[in-house]
C-alpha atoms as one frame of an Amber mdcrd trajectory, in Angstrom:
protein
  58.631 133.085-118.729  56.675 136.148-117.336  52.951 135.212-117.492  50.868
 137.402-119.592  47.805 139.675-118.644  44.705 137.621-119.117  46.449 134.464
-118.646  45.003 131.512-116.205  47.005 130.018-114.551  46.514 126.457-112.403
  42.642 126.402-114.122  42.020 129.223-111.624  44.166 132.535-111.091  43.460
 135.278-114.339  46.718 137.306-113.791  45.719 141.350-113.839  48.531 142.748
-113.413  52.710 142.333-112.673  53.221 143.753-109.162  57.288 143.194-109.192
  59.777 141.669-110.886  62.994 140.337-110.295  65.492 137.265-111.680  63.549
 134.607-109.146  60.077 135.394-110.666  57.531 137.439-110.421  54.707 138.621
-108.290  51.248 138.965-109.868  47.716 140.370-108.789  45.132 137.960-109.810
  41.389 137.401-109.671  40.681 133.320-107.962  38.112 132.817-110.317  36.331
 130.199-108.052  35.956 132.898-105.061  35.680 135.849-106.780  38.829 137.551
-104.859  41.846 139.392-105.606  45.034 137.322-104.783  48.755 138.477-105.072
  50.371 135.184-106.748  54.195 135.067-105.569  55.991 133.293-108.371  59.413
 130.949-107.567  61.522 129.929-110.638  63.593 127.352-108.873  61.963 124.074
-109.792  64.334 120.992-108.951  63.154 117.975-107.009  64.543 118.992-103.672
  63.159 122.483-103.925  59.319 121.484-105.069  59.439 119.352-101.834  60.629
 121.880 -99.479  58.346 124.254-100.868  55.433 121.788-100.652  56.258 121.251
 -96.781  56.735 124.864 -95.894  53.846 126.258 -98.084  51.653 124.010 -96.007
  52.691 125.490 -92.322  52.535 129.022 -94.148  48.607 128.366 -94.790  47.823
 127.702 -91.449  49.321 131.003 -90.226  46.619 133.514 -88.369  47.827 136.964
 -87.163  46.246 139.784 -88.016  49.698 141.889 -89.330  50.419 138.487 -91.351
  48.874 138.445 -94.969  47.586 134.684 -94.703  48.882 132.216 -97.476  45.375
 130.587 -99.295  47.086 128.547-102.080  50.492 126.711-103.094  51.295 124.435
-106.288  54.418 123.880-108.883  53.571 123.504-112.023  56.236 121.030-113.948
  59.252 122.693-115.463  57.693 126.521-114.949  57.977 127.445-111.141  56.056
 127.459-107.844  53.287 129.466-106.704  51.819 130.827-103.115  48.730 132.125
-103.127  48.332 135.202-100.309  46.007 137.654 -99.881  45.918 140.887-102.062
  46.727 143.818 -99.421  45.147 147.640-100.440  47.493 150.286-100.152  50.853
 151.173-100.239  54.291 149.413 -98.921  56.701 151.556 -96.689  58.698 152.407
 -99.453  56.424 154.252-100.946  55.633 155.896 -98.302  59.386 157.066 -97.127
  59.601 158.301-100.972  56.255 160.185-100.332  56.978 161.621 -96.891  60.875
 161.004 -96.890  61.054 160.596 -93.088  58.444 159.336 -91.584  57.529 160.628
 -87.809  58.754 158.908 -84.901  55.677 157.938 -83.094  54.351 156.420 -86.914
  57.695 154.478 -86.809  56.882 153.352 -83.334  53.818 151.985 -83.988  54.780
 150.205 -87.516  57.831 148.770 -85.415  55.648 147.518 -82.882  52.954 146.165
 -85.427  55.966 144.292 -87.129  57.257 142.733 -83.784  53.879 141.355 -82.874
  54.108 139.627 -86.431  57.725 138.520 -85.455  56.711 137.309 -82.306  53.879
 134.931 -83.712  55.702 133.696 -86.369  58.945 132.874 -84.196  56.569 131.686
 -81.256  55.596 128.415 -84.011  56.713 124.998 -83.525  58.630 124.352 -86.420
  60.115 128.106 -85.835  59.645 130.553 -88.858  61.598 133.167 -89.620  60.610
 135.620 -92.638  64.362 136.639 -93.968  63.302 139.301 -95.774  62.045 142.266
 -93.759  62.373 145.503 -95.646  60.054 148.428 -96.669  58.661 147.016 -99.526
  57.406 143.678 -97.746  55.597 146.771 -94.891  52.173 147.242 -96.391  49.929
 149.552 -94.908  45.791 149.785 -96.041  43.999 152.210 -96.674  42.522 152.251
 -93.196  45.968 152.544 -91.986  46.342 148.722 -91.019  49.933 147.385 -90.913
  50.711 144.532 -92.705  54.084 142.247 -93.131  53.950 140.325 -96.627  55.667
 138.011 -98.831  56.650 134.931 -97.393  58.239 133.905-100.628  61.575 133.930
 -99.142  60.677 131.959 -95.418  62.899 129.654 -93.833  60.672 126.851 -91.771
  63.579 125.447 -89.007  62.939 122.223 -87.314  65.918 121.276 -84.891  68.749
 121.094 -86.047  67.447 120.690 -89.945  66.939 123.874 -92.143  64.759 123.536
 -95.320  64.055 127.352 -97.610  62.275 127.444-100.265  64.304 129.906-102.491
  67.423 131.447-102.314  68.911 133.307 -99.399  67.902 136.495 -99.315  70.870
 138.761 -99.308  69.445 142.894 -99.449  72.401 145.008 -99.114  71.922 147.356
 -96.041  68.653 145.089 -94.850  70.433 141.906 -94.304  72.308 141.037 -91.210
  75.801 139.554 -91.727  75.119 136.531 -90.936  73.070 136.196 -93.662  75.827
 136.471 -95.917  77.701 133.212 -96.635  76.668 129.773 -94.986  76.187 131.402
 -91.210  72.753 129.779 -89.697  70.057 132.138 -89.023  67.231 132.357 -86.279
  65.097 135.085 -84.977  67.210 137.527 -83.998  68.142 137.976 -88.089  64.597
 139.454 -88.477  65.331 141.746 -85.208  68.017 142.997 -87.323  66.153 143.485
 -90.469  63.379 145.205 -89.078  66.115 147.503 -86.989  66.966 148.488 -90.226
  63.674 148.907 -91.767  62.485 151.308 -89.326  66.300 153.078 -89.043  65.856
 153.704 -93.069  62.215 154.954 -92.121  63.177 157.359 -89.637  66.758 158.395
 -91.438  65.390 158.655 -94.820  68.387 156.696 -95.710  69.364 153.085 -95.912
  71.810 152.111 -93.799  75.461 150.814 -93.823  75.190 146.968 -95.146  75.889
 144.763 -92.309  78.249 142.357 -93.713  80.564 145.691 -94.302  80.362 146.679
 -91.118  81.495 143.132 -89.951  84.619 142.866 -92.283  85.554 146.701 -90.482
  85.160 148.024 -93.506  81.677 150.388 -92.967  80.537 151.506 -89.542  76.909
 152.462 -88.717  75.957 155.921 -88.712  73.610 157.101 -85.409  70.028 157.432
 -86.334  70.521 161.080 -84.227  73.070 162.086 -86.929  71.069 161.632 -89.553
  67.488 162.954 -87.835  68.302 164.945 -84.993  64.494 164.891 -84.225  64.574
 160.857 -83.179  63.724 160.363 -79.743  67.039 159.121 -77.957  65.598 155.792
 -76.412  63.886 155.146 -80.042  67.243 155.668 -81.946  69.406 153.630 -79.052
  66.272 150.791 -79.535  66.742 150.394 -83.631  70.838 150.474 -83.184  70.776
 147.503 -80.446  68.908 145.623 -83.031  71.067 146.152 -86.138  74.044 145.252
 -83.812  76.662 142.826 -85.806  76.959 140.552 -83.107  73.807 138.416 -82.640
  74.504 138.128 -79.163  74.515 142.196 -78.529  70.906 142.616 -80.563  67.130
 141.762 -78.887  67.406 138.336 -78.554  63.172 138.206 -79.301  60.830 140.399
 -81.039  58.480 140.648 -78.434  61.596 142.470 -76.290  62.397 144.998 -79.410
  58.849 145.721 -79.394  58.540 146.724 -75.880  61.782 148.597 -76.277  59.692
 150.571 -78.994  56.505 151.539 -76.824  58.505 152.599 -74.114  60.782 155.100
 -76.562  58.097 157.875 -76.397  55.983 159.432 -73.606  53.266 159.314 -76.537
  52.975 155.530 -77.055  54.033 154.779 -73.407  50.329 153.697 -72.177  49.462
 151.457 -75.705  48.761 148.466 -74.675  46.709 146.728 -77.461  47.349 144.997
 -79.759  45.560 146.957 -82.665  48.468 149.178 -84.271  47.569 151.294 -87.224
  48.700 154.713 -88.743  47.328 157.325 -90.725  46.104 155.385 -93.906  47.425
 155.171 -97.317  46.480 157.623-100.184  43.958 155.559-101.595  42.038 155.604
 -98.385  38.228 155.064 -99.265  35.654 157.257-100.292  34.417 157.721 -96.737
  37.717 158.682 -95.315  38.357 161.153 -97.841  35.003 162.505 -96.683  35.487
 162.162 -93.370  38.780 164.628 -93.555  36.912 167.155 -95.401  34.652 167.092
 -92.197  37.776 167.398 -89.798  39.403 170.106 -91.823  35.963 171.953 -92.138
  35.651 171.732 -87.752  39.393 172.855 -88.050  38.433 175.964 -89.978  35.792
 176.495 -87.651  38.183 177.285 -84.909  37.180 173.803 -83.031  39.558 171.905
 -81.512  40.067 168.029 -83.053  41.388 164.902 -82.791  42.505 163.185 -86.084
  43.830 159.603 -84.799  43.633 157.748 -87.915  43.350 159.990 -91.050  45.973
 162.076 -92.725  47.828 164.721 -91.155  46.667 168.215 -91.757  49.109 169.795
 -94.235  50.326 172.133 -91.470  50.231 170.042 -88.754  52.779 167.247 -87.238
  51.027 163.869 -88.085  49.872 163.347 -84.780  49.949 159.913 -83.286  47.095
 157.489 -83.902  45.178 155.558 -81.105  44.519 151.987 -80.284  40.799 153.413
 -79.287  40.240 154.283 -83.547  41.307 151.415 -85.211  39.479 149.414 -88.121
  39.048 146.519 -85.414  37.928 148.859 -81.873  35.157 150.382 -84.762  34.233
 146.731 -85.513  33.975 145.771 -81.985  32.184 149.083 -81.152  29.161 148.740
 -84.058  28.902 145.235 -82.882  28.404 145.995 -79.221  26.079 148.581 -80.467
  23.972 146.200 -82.103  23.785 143.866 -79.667  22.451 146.379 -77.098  19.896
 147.455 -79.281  18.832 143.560 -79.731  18.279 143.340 -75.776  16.632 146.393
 -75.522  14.170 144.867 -77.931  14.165 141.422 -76.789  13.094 143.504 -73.095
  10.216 145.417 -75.323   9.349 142.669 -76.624   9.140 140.599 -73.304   7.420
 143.089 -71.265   4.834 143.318 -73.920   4.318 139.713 -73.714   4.279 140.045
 -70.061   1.190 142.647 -70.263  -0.597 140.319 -72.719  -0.491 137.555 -70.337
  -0.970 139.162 -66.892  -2.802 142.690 -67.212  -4.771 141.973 -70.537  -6.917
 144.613 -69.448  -4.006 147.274 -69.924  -3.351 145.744 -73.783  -7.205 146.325
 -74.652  -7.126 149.863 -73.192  -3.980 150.488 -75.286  -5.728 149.287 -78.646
  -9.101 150.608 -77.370  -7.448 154.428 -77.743  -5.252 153.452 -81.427  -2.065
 153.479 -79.411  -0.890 150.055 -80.257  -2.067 147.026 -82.435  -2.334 143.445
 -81.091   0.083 141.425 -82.770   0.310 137.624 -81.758   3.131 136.443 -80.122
   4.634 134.781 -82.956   4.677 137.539 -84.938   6.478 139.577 -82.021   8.959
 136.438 -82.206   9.612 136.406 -85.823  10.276 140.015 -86.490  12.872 140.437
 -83.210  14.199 136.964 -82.744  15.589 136.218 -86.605  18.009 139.023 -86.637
  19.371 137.650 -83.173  20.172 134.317 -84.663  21.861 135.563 -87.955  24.429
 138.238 -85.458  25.085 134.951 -83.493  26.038 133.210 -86.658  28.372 135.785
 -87.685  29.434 136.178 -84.649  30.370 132.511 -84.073  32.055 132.017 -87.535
  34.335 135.722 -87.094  35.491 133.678 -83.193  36.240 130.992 -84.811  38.203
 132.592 -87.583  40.030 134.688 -84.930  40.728 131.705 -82.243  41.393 128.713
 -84.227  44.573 127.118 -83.492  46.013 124.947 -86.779  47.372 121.697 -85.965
  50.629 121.271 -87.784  51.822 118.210 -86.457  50.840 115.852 -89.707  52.349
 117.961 -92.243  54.857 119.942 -90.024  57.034 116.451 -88.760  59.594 115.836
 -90.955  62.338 113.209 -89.550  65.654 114.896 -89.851  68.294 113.329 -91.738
  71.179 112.279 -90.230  73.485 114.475 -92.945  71.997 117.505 -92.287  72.473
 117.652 -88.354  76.430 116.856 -89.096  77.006 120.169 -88.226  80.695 121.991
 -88.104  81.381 122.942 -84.732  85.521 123.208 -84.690  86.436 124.615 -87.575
  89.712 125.837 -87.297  89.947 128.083 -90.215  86.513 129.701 -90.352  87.949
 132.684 -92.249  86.321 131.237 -96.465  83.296 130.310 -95.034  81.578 134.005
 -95.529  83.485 134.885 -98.733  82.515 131.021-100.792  83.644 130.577-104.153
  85.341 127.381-102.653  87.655 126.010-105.277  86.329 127.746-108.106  87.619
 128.635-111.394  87.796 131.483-113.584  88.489 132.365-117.181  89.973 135.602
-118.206  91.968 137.589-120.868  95.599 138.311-121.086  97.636 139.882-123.224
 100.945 138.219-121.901 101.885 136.752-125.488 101.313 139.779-127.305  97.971
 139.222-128.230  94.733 138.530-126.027  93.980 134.917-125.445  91.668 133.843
-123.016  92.833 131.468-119.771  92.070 129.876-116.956  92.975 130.300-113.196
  91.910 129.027-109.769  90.035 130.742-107.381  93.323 131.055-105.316  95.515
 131.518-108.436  97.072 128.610-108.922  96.948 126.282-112.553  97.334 128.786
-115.064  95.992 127.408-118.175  95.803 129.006-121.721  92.616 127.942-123.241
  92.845 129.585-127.092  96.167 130.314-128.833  94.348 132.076-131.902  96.987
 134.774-134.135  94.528 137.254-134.243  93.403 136.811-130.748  90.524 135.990
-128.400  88.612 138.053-125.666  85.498 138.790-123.927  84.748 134.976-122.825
  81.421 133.385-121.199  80.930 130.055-120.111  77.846 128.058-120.888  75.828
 126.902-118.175  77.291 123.130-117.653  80.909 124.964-117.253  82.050 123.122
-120.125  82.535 124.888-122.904  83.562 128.822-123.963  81.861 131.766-126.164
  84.289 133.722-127.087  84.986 136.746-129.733  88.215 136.759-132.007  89.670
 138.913-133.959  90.676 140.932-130.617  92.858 143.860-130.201  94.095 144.779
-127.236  91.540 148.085-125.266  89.614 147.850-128.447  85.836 149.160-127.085
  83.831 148.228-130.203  84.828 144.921-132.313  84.231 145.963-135.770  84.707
 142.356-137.734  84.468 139.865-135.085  83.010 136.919-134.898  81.944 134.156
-132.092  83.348 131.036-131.317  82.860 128.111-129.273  85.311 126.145-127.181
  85.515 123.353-124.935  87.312 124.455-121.058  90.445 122.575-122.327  90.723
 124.279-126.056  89.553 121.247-127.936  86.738 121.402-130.957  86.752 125.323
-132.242  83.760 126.140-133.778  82.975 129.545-134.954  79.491 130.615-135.057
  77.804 132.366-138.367  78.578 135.715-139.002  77.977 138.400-141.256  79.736
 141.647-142.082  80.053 144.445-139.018  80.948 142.581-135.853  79.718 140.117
-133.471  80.758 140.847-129.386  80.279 141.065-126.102  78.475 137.522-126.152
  76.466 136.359-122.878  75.154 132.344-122.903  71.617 132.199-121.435  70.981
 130.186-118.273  69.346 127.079-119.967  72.273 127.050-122.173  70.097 127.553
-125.695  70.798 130.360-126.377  73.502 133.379-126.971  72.967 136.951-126.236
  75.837 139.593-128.323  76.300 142.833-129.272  76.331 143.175-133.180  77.190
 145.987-135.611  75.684 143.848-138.536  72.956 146.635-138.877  75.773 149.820
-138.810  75.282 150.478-135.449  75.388 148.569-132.197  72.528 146.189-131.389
  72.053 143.404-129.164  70.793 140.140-130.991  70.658 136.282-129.738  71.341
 133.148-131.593  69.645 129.929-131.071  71.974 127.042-131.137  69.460 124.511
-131.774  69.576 125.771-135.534  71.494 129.123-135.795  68.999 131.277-136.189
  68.860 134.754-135.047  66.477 137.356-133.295  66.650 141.395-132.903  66.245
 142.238-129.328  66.877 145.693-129.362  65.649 148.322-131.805  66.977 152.112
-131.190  67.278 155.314-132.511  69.848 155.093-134.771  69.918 159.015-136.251
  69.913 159.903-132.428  73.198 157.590-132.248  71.448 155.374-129.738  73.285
 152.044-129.162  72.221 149.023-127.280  75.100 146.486-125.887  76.731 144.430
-123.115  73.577 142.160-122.543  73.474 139.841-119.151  70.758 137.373-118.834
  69.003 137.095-115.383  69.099 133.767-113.115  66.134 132.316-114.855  66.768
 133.465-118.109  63.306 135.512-117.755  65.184 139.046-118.601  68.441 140.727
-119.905  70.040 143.658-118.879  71.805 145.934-120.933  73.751 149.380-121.400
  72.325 151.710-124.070  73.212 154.592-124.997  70.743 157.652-125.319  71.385
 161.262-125.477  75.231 160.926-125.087  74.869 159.148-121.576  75.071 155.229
-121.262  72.673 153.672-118.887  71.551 150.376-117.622  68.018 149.326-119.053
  66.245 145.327-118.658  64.110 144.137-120.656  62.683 140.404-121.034  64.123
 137.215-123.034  61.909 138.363-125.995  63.002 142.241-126.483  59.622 143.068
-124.693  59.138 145.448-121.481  62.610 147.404-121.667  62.606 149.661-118.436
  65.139 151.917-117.215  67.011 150.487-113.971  69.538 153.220-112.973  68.839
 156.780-113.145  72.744 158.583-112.980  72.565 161.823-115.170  74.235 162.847
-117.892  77.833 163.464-116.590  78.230 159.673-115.537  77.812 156.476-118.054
  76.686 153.126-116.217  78.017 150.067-118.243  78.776 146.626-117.517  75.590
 145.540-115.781  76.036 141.969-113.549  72.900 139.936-111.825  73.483 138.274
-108.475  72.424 134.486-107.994  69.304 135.262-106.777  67.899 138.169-109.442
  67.703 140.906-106.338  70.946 142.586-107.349  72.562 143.744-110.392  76.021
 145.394-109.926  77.716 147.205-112.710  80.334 150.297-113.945  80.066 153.858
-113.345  82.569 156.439-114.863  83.373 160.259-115.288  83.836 160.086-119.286
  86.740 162.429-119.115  88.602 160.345-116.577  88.087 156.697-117.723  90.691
 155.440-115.500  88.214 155.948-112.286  85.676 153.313-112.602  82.893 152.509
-109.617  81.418 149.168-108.639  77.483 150.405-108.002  74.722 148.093-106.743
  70.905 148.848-107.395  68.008 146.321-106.526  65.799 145.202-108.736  63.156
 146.469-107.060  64.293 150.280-107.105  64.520 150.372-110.785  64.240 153.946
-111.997  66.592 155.216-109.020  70.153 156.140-107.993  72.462 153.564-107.226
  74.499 153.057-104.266  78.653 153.152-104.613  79.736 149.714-102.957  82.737
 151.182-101.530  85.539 149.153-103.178  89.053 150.569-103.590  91.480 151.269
-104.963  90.093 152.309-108.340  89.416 151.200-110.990  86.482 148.224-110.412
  85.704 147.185-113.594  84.240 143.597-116.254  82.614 142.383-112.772  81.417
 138.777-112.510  79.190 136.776-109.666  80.870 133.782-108.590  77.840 131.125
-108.475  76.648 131.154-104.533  76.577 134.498-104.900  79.353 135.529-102.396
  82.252 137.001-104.146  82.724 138.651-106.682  85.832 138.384-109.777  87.179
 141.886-111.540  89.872 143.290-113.429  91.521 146.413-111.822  94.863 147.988
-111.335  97.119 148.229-108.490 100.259 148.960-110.601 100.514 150.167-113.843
  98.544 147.507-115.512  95.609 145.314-115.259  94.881 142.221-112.991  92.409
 140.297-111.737  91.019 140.610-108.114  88.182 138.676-106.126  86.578 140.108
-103.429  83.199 139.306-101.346  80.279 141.205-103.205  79.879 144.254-100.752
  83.332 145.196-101.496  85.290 143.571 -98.739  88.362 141.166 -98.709  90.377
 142.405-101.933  92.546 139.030-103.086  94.743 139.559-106.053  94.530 136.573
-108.074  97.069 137.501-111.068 100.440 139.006-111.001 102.203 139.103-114.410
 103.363 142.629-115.711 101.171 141.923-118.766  97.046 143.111-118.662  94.519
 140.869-117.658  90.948 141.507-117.837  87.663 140.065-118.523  86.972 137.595
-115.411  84.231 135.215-115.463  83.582 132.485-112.883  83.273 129.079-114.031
  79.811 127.190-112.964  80.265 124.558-110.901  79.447 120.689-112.415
């Protein structure tokens, strides 16, 4: 359940405000109440034993992380039933996201430095013993500050590796485009899958574009197009740099940061000679107020016909942003006011000391001095209070910031964790290595066919084999959804056959072998296109019980229903096709507005409904589907006047409100898709003859496996949780 503004949560975090939000949780900013400071509170739904203690071990090594690109984790707890929390800093500014939607491409030498910036993080964090590797590198995890500082963020997704044993604390991250292949599928990771995510981060940065998804290009099925293609203006050595790293082969990419990172200062006679450590670019919008006022300054000189240097502000508007130096960054000023002050303490510790040094040995100069009003006598101790206080409060600041910057965390008490003898039983000769990527194992699906004359819903393997019919009903069955255990079926019935809208249906209940019917209550108008919630309490439908197209759900507990969904009906709005996310936290639907369907979410209560995909008015986007892991909700496109062409599109979560990307898969159509549970193929109906079957494929599009071969239509897939 999304926590509310206001709320406090673990006696100490009042939530301000929802940052993101996705099917695995949330992120919030928060106030700690016991420090006074703002917090960004990464939320985890997964909550089973074996998760709450690998997120317990690895939250612990993620505290004791200090680098200054790394946001530092402060806190980490699981609360019962409701999720797990880390605690990290709360960074200013904006992500690189925003920025490549502000800017679109950003200039090379900016790119450079970010890069660089990232692969010191990289470094550091794959330099630890156990190693760490982040897994989820992309734009929106870049953050950069106000005064320009470049940060790398949420660690929600880290994978802690010690030997040969692998613990995570969520789910595999899997962004399309971001991800490496080998993070697809059961593949093992290490370092050089964050080389590849940050190739891509910074070849989406530069491009403007994000790039062909890695897994595609594996399967032969996508190849990568040159950073020069799509910005002639890339330096050559920078674009040849990022395409090394986003090679498919491991092998053929950096092998460690630290080399990607040199490869990145040497791409450009401009960033050649950097050799700190300090990277930072021209700040983000909400720079402070003495930025601001120190560019009105720079443009004012710049009117003035006087040549300047603008290392770390914003470019002028008709000027190249030009590229910032190590010599102006938040730290070298630091270090700079610092030194400062301390030279001004010894000059008047040496004032002070020759004074005392007259007083004792020419007293005669000190009374000619007062004699003429020039100075007053004060006594030593006086001399020593006023000049020799301030000296020891520097010296305590100073020792507490070395400390903060040099000390090393000793992991070894909470870091050792004797492997397991199960988990270092390792495949090493697999002969047929081909299902690994693609999963599913020996799955199960149920679908709709109309091979008796009327719709009744079946089963099938995974590899189409066991045929089963499930409901043998006269006036049919269709549009089927297991419940969360995998042992029983919603379905709607009457059916007839292409029938879009099912005025007078009702839903029913089924066990997986077509024992114990039980229909559901119903009223007048039409119950359809049910969807059983995660924790298996409740159904989401589409009804017409109101004269128009709504989507309700029913409790099961006692039958009782509640209105989601409340739209226009004189402006023939209609809401439908619900999907619940992972966690049961939201629901994504199509509606209907202004003669164009669309894909909105909202959450489990009606509340918060948001537009995800933004496709115009000539295309209707239908059908929506949620990955495993809440990051990735495929669904349908189509050209009203030619409904037999029908897209697979994939949007993430987090780029609600914008244009979806076409996953590629052919032949046409790609329609009723389903996510088999680990998240690595997919289950459709489509046509390859004259009528309707139903395919699997991976869930970028790849490996097409026809499942069902009768001359009837069959439609409707859904993959069967495992027990």
């Amino acid at each position: 359940m999304t926590l509310e503004r206001g709320a406090l949560l673990h006696n100490r975090y009042r939530i301000i405000e929802i940052l993101g939000q996705g099917g695995m949780g949330s992120v919030y900013r928060a106030v700690d109440e016991n420090l006074g400071v703002d917090v960004a509170v990464k939320e985890n739904l997964f909550t089973t034993d074996e998760y709450a203690r690998q997120f317990r071990l690895e939250a612990v090594i993620l505290a004791n992380l200090r680098q200054q690109n790394l946001t530092r984790v402060t806190d980490h707890f699981v609360i019962g039933d409701q999720g797990q929390y880390l605690v990290m800093d709360y960074i200013e500014g904006e992500d690189l996201r925003q920025r490549m939607e502000r800017t679109s491409n950003l200039p090379a030498e900016e790119v450079i430095l970010i890069g660089a910036a990232m692969c010191k993080a990289l470094t550091y964090l794959h330099s630890r013993n156990p190693v760490i590797l982040h897994r989820d590198v992309k734009p929106g995890n870049v953050k950069i500050t106000p005064d320009g500082e470049v940060f790398l963020v949420d660690f929600g997704l880290a994978k802690v590796v010690q030997g040969s044993e692998v613990t995570t604390t969520g789910a595999r991250a899997m962004t399309p485009g971001y991800s490496p292949p080998e993070q697809y599928g059961t593949a093992r990771t290490d370092p050089r899958t964050d080389i590849y995510s940050l190739g891509a981060t910074l070849y989406a940065a530069l491009t403007g574009v994000i790039p062909e998804d890695g897994l595609a290009r594996a399967m032969e099925n996508a190849e990568l197009t040159p950073v020069r293609k799509r910005n002639s203006k890339v330096p050559r050595r920078l674009a040849n740099a990022v395409e090394k790293a986003m090679q498919v082969d491991a092998d053929d990419r950096f092998q460690m940061a630290e080399e990607f990172r040199k490869a990145l200062l040497s791409s450009s006679s401009k960033t050649q000679k950097l050799t700190e450590d300090d990277f930072s670019v021209s700040p983000s919008p909400s720079a402070p107020l003495a930025v601001a006022k120190n560019d009105e300054n720079v443009e004012k000189e710049a009117s003035a016909g006087e040549k300047i240097s603008q290392p770390t502000g914003l470019p002028l508007p008709s000027q190249p942003a030009s590229v910032p130096t190590t010599s102006e960054t938040p730290r070298k000023k630091r270090r700079k006011k610092r030194s400062k002050f301390i030279r001004f303490l010894l000059w008047m510790i040496f004032i002070a000391g020759s004074f005392l040094a007259l007083m004792v040995f020419f007293p005669q100069v000190v009374d000619a001095l007062a004699g003429f009003g020039l100075i007053s006598t004060p006594t030593p101790t006086a001399v020593a209070t006023e000049d020799v206080a301030p000296v020891i409060v520097e010296t305590e600041e100073l020792v507490g910031e070395t400390i903060a910057e040099t000390e090393t965390p000793t992991l070894e008490p909470t870091a050792t964790v004797p492997v397991e003898p199960t988990m270092t039983q390792l495949p090493t000769d697999t002969p047929e290595p081909l299902p690994t990527p693609f999963g599913g194992g020996a799955g199960q699906l149920a679908f709709v066919s109309d091979r008796t004359g009327t719709s009744q819903v079946y089963s099938i393997n995974s590899d189409g084999s066991d045929e089963y019919p499930i409901t043998n009903l006269s006036a049919g069955a269709c549009q089927p959804d297991w419940s969360p255990d995998g042992k029983q079926i919603v379905f709607v019935s009457p059916c007839e056959i292409d029938q879009d809208v099912l005025t007078g249906s009702s839903l029913y209940i089924v066990n997986a072998d077509g024992t114990n019917l039980l229909q559901l209550p119903s009223i007048p108008g039409g119950d359809f296109e049910p969807a059983w919630s995660p924790d298996g309490k409740r159904i989401a439908f589409t009804s017409m019980r109101d004269g128009y197209m709504q989507i309700y759900t029913i409790h099961l507990d006692d039958n009782s229903l509640e209105r989601l969904t409340e739209t226009n009906k004189s402006n023939m709005e209609y809401a439908r096709q619900p999907a619940w996310s992972p966690f049961g936290n939201q629901i994504a639907y199509a509606i209907r507005r202004y003669g164009s369907y669309q894909i909105w979410t909202m959450t489990n209560e009606g509340e918060s409904q948001e537009q995800l995909t933004q496709s115009g008015y000539e295309l209707w986007d239908m059908n929506p589907a949620w990955s495993p892991d809440g990051n990735i909700i495929l669904y349908n496109q189509s050209v009203p006047s030619a409904p037999a062409r029908v897209w697979l599109m994939s949007i993430l979560y987090e780029n609600r409100g914008e244009a979806g990307i076409d996953v590629g898969a052919k032949p046409l159509p790609v329609q009723n898709i389903d996510y088999s549970e680990d998240g690595y193929q997919i289950a459709f109906d489509g046509k390859e003859e004259t009528n309707r079957d139903i395919f699997i494929m991976t869930s970028v599009g790849a490996s097409r496996i026809r499942l069902t071969t009768d001359p009837a239509n069959d439609y409707d897939p859904v993959w069967r949780p495992l027990p």
